[in-house]
C-alpha distance (Angstrom), angle and dihedral (degrees) to the residues before:
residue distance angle dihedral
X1 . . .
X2 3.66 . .
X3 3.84 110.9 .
X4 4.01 87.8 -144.2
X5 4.39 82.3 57.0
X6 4.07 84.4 49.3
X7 3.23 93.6 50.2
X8 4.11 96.8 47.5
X9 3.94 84.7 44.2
X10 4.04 100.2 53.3
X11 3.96 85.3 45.6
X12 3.75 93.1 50.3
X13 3.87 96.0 56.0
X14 3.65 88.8 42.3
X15 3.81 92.2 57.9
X16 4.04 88.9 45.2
X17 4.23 90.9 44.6
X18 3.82 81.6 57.4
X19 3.94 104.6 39.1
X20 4.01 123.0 148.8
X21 3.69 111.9 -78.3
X22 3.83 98.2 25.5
X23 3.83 110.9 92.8
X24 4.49 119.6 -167.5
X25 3.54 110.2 -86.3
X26 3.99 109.1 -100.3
X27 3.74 117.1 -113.2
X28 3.96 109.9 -113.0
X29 3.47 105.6 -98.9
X30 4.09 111.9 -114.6
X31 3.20 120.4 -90.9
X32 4.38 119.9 -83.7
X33 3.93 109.8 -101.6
X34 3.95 105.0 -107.4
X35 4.09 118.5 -128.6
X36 3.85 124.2 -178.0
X37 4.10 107.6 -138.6
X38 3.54 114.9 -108.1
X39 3.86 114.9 -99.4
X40 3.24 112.3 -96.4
X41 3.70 121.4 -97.6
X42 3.63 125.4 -97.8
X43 4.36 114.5 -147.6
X44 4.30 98.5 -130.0
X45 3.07 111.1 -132.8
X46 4.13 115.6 -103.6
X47 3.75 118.7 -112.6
X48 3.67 128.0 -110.0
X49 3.91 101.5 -114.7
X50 4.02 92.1 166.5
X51 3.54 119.2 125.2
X52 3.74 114.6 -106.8
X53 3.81 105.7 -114.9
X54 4.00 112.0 -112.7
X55 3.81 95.1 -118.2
X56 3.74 86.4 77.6
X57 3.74 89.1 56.7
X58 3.73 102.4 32.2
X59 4.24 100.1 12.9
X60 3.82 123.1 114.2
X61 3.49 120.2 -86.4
X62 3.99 123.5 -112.9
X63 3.74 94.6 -115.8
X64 4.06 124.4 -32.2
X65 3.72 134.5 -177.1
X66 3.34 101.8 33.1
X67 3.84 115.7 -167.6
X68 3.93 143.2 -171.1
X69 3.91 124.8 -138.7
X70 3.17 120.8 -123.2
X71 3.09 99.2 -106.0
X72 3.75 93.8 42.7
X73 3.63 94.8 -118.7
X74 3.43 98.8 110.7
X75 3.96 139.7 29.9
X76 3.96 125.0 -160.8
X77 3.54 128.0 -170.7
X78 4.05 137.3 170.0
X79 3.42 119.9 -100.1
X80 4.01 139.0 141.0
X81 3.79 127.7 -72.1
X82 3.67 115.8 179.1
X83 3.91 82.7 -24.2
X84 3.78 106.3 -49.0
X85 3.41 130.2 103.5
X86 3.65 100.3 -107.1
X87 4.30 126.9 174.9
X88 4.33 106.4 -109.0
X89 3.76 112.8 -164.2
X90 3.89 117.8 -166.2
X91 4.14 130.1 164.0
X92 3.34 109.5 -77.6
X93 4.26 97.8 -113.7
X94 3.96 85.2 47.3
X95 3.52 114.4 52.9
X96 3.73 83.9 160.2
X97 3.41 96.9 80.9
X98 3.95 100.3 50.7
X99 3.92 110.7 153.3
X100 4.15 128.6 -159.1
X101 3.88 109.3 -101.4
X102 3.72 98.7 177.6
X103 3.83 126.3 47.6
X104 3.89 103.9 -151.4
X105 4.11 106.3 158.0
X106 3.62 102.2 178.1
X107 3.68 113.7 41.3
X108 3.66 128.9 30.2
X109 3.85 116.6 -121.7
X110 3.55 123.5 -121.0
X111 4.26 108.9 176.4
X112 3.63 131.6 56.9
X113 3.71 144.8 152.7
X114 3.68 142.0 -175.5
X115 3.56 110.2 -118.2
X116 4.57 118.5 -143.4
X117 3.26 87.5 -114.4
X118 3.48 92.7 92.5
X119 4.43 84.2 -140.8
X120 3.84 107.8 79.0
X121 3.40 153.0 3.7
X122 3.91 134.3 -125.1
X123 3.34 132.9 -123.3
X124 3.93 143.8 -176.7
X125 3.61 123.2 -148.5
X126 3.96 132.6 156.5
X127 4.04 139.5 -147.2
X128 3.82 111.5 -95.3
X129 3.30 95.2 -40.2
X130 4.03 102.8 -54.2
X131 4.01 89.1 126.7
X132 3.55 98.9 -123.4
X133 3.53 97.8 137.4
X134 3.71 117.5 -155.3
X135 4.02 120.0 -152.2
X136 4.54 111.0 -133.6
X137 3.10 123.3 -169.6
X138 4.22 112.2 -150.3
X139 3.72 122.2 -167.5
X140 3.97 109.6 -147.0
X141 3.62 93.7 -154.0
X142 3.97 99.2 60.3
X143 4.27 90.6 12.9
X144 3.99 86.6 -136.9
X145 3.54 111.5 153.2
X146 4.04 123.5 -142.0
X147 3.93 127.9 -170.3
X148 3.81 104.6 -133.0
X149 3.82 89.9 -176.0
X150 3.87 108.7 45.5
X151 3.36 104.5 148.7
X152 3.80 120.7 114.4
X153 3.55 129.1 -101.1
X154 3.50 94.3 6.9
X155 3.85 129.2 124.4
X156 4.26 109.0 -148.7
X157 4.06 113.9 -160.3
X158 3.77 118.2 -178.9
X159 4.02 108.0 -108.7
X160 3.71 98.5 -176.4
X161 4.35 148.6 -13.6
X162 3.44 127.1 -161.6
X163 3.71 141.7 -164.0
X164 4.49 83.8 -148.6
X165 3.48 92.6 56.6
X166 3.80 105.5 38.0
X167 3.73 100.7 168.9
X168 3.68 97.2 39.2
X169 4.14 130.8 75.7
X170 3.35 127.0 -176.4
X171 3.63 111.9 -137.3
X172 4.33 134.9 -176.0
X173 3.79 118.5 -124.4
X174 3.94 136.0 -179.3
X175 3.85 102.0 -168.1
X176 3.71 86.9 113.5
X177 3.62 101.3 46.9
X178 3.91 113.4 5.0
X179 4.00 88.6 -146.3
X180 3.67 104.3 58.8
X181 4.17 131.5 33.8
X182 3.64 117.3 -123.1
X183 4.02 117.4 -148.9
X184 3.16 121.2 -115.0
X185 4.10 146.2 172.0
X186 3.66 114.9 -127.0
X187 3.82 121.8 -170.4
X188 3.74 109.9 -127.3
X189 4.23 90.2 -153.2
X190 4.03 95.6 35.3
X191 3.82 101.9 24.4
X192 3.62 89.3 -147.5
X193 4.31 112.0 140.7
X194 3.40 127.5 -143.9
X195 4.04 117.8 -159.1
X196 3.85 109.7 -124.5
X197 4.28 99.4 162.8
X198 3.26 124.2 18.4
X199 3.55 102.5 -160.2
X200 3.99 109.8 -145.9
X201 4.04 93.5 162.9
X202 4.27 96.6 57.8
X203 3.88 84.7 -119.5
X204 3.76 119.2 168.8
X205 3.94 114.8 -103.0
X206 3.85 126.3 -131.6
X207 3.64 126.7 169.3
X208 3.81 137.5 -173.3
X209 3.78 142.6 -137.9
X210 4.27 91.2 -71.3
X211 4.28 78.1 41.4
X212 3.90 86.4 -125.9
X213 4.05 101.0 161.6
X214 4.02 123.3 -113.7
X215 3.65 115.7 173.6
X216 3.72 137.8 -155.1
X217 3.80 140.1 -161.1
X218 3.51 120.2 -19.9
X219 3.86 117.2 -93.0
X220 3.80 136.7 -137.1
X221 4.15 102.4 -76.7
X222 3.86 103.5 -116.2
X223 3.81 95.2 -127.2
C-alpha cells in the first residue's frame, strides 16, 4: 500500500476514535490508601496516693504468739480485748472458741508460757513502762491471776521450766542487788521462793531438767 494511503487511513480512524459527543475513557482512579482504626482506648486506672493509716504500721495484731500446751490440749495466743493485748486460750481442735484469761487494760502483753503443770500459764508484764517485769501465775480453770514476783523494784525473768519439777519454776530476781538476778525456786501452788544462788558476779544463769543452776560469762550489770 501507498504510505501517502496509510497515512490518510491512520488519520481517518483517529478523527472517528475522537468524534463529537464521545469523550476518552477516564483512567480508574488508584486505589484509596487502607488504615486500620486505632484500638480503642482503655481509661487506666488512677493510683491510690492516700496515706496508709498508722494502725497498719503501729495497730494491734489479729492474734500473735500462738502456743501449744504441753499436753496439747490447749493453744493460747495474743490478741486484742477491748484494745489490749490480752492471752486467749481455746481447745486445741477449736481455736474458734479462744476466751481472754487475763484482764490487763493498760498495756498490751507481749510474753507467755505454758507452765507443766498442766493448770496455768505464766506471764510477764511491767508498771507503765519502768521494765520491772513481774512474773503471774494464771490458773485456766478458775482464770484467777497471782503475782509470783511482788516485790518492789524488782525485775523477775524466767530462768528455767521443767517437765521433773512440774510445780516448781525457777525464776531471776534483782530486789537484792538491782544489777545482778539472784536464782530462786518459786512454788507454782504457794508462790513462796526459796534462794538457791545468789549470784554476786552478774553471771548468766542456765538450768537443766532437775533446774539445778550452771552459769556462764558474766553479763552487762543492769545499772
Amino acid at each position: 500500500m501507498n504510505p501517502r494511503w496509510m497515512l490518510l487511513l491512520g488519520l481517518s480512524l483517529l478523527a472517528c476514535s475522537s468524534a463529537p459527543g464521545q469523550s476518552a475513557r477516564p483512567l480508574d482512579p488508584p486505589p484509596a490508601a487502607t488504615s486500620q482504626a486505632p484500638p480503642p482506648s482503655v481509661p487506666r486506672a488512677k493510683a491510690d496516693t492516700s496515706l496508709v493509716p498508722r494502725s497498719e504500721f503501729f495497730g494491734n495484731p489479729d492474734k500473735i504468739s500462738a502456743r501449744l500446751s504441753p499436753d496439747g490440749k490447749r493453744v493460747a495466743f495474743l490478741a486484742p480485748k477491748d484494745g489490749v493485748m490480752n492471752v486467749f486460750v481455746a481447745p486445741a481442735t477449736e481455736p474458734s472458741k479462744a476466751e481472754p484469761v487475763t484482764s490487763e487494760t493498760k498495756r498490751g502483753l507481749r510474753f507467755f508460757f505454758f507452765t507443766y503443770d498442766g493448770r496455768g500459764l505464766v506471764y510477764l508484764q511491767d508498771t507503765a513502762g519502768d521494765e520491772n517485769y513481774h512474773l503471774h501465775y494464771v490458773d485456766l480453770a478458775t482464770k484467777t491471776v497471782r503475782d509470783l514476783t511482788p516485790y518492789e523494784k524488782t525485775r523477775a525473768e524466767l530462768i528455767a521450766m521443767s517437765q521433773k519439777r512440774k510445780d516448781t519454776l525457777l525464776v531471776g530476781m534483782n530486789d537484792r542487788d538491782p544489777r545482778y538476778h539472784d536464782a530462786y525456786e518459786v512454788d507454782l501452788r504457794t508462790g513462796k521462793r526459796k534462794l538457791v544462788f545468789k549470784n554476786e558476779q552478774g553471771y548468766q544463769l542456765v538450768a537443766d531438767e532437775a533446774l539445778a543452776i550452771g552459769v556462764t560469762g558474766a553479763v552487762e550489770q543492769l545499772h
